[in-house]
C-alpha positions, -999 to 999 in steps of 0.1 A, spaced: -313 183 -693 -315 178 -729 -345 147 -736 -326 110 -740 -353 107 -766 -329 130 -790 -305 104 -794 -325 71 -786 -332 49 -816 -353 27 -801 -379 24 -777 -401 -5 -769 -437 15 -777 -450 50 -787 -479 61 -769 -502 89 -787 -526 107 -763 -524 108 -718 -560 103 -710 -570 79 -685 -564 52 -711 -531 64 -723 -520 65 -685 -531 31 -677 -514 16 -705 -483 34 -695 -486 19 -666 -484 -12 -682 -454 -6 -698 -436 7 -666 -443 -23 -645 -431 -44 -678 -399 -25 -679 -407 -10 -713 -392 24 -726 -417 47 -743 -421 77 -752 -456 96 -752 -473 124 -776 -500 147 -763 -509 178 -773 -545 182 -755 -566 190 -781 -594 164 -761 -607 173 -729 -632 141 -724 -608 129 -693 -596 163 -677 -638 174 -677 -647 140 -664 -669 135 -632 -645 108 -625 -668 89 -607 -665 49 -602 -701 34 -594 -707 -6 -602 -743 2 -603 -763 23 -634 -787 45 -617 -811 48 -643 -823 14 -643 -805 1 -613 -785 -28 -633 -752 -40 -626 -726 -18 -648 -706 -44 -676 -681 -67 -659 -684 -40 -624 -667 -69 -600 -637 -71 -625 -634 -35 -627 -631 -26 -599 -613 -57 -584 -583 -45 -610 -588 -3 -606 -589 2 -571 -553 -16 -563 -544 1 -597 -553 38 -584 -542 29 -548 -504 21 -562 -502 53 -584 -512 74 -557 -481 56 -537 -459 55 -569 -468 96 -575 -470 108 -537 -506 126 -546 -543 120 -536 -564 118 -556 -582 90 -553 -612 98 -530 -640 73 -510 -671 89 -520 -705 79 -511 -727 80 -544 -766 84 -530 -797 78 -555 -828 101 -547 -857 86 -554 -886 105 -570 -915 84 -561 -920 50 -540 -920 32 -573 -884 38 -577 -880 25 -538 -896 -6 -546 -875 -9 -579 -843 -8 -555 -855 -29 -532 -862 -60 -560 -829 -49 -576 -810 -53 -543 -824 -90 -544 -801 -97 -582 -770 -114 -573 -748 -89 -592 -761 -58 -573 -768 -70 -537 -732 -61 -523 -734 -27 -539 -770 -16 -530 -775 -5 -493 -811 -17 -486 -813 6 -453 -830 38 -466 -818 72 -458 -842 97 -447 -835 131 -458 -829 157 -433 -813 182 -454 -833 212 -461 -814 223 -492 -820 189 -510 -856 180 -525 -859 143 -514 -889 137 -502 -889 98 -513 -860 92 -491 -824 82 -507 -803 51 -511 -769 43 -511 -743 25 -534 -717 9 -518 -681 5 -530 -680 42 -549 -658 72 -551 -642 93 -574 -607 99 -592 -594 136 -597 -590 131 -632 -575 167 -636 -550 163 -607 -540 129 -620 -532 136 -658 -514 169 -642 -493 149 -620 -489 120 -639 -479 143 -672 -454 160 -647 -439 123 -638 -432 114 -675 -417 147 -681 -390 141 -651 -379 103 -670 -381 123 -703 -409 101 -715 -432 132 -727 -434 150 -760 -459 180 -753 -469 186 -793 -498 171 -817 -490 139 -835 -491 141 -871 -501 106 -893 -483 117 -921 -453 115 -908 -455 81 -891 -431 53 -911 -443 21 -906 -417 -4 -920 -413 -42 -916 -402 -46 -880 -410 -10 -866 -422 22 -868 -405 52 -866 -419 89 -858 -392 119 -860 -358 103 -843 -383 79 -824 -380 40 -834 -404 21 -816 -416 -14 -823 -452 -12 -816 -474 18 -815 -503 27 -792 -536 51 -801 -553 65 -769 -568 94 -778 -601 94 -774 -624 115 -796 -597 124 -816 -592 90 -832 -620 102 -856 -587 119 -873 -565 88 -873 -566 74 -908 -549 37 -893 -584 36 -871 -609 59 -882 -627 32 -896 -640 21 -865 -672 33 -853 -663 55 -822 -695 79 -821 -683 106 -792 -706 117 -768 -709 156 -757 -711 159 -719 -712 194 -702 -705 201 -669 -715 234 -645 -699 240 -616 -714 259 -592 -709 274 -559 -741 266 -532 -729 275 -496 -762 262 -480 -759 229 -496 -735 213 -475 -732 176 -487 -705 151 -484 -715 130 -510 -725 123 -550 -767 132 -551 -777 117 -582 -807 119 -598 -816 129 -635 -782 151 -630 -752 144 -604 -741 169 -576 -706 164 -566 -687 181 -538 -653 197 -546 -648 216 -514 -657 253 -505 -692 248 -510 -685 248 -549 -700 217 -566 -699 198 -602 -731 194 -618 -739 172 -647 -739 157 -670 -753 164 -707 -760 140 -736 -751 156 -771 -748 132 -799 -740 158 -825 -724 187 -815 -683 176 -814 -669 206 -801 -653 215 -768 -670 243 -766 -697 245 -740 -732 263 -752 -766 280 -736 -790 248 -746 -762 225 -721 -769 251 -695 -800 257 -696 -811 216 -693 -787 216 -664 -802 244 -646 -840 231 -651 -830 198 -638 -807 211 -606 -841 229 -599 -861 196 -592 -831 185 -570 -826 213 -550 -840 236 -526 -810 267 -522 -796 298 -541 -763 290 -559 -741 307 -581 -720 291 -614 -690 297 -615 -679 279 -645 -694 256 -678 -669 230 -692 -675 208 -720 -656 180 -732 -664 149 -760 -665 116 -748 -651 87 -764 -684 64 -772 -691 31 -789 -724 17 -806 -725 -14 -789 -710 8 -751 -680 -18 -755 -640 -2 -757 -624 -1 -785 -592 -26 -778 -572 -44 -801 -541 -44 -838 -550 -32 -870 -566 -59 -893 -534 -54 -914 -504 -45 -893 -501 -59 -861 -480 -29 -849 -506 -5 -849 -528 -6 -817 -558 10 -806 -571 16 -766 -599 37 -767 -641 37 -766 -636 42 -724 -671 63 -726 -685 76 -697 -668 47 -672 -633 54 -683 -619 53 -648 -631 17 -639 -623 5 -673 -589 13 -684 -569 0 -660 -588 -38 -675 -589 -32 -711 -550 -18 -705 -541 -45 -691 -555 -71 -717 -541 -53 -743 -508 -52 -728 -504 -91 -725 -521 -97 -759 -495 -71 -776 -467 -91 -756 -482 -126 -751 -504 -132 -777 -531 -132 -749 -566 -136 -765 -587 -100 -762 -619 -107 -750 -648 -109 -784 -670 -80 -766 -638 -56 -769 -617 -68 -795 -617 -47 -825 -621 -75 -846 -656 -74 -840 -660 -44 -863 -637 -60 -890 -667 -56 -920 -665 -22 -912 -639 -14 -932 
């Protein structure tokens, strides 16, 4: 079948880029009723390498993750429909378990547990480790109301889904070749009226929003293969340890604020493997390294909101390391401020940045 897109001369919006923002803001769109059409050419890999986790609670410092209850209040329903919508799983309950390396960091959960913002998310019943393979001797605690999206399954299906309504366009987006007139903009023999940005890192190459200060964030990833580890959850400590079946097992994740390549390297490695050994106590073979940039703001706050200038430019991006609790929000707010003139919230409105320029 030949692509409707080849003879349509207007669609409601163009969507550049199918991470986890792009899809939620598709999503948007769909529910509205809205045609689009979507570019992607996966040149950014922040979103297919992503642990995928959702956890309300940072583990570092065990404090309440920004606006948690409205997160998740918004993504769960939101990943619970698509799985419907799409006939795939990939949405999985998964129990996210803190070590603790010394009774300090017991008491500091058990003061934290006592904060209104944390106490429904932070099991105060300890957990006694019994598993041989793990080094825990502090004991481990619990967050409550976690789990874990498979990023890679979803952007594969969910690419797959556009491509049967012909809303896909598998080929890099190129600026120079975007008209933006009075009333629309028009890319190749695609008229649209507005036009969406989602693509992560690679905004730092988009000359209607480059301006803004999206830092990117290298994160590496091993995956390893441990049969004598057997857990059934997320271990985190200074590094995460999540199950993917078959004994093999994602470990990360790396902080690089200057290296913005894909490509993963010895120093990511070798960090990983020093920590894993502090964590745990088996032999394990790695099978794979994957690295990927991710999408990071100064102030940790997305990047949502028009160009100062032209209304019909938009930007949803800045998701960081949370992108799968976030973007079904910040999608959603930008939706009904594109359509309804809804205010954007000051904390993720571009506007903050507007001196910037």
């Amino acid at each position: 079948m030949v692509s409707v897109f080849y003879f349509c001369s207007m669609v409601d919006y163009i969507v550049v880029g199918l991470g986890l923002a792009g899809i939620a803001f598709c999503e948007e769109l769909e529910a509205a009723g809205k045609e689009f059409v979507v570019f992607e050419d996966d040149s950014q890999k922040s979103s297919t390498v992503a642990g995928g986790l959702y956890n309300p609670v940072i583990l570092k410092r065990f404090t309440p993750v920004w606006n948690a209850d409205e997160q998740l209040e918004v993504a769960l329903p939101f990943y619970e429909a698509l799985e419907e919508k799409l006939q795939a799983n990939f949405d999985e309950k998964l129990s996210v378990i803190r070590r603790f390396a010394a009774i300090e960091e017991q008491n500091m959960w058990f003061e934290a547990s006592d904060k209104p913002k944390l106490a429904k998310y932070l099991d105060t019943q300890l957990i006694v480790n019994d598993n041989a393979a793990v080094n825990a001797p502090f004991s481990l605690g619990k967050v409550k109301e976690t789990g874990r999206v498979l990023t890679k399954k979803l952007l594969k299906v969910y690419r797959e889904y556009l491509q049967t309504k012909n809303y896909f366009r598998d080929e890099r987006f190129q600026y120079e070749k975007l008209i933006v007139e009075d009333a629309s903009v028009t890319y190749q023999n695609v008229q649209a009226k507005k036009i969406v940005f989602c693509e992560g890192f690679g905004l730092k190459k988009n000359p209607y929003f480059s301006y803004l200060p999206l830092n990117g964030t290298k994160g590496e990833l091993l995956f390893i293969k441990a049969p004598n580890l057997k857990i059934d959850y997320v271990l985190k400590s200074s590094v995460f340890i999540i199950p993917q079946g078959n004994d093999i097992y994602t470990v990360g994740a790396t902080y690089n604020w200057t290296d913005k390549t894909n490509l993963p390297t010895q120093e990511a490695k070798k960090e990983l493997i020093e920590k894993l050994a502090k964590l745990i106590n088996c032999e394990y073979e790695i099978i794979t390294q994957v690295a990927g940039i991710r999408p990071t703001v100064i102030d940790r706050r997305p990047l949502v909101g028009t160009h100062p200038k032209d209304s019909k430019l938009a930007v949803l991006n800045g998701l960081g390391t949370r992108g799968v609790m976030i973007g079904p929000t910040v999608a959603k707010q930008l939706y009904k401020h594109l359509e309804h003139q809804t205010e954007l919230p000051n904390e993720i409105d571009i506007k903050r940045f507007k001196d910037v320029k």
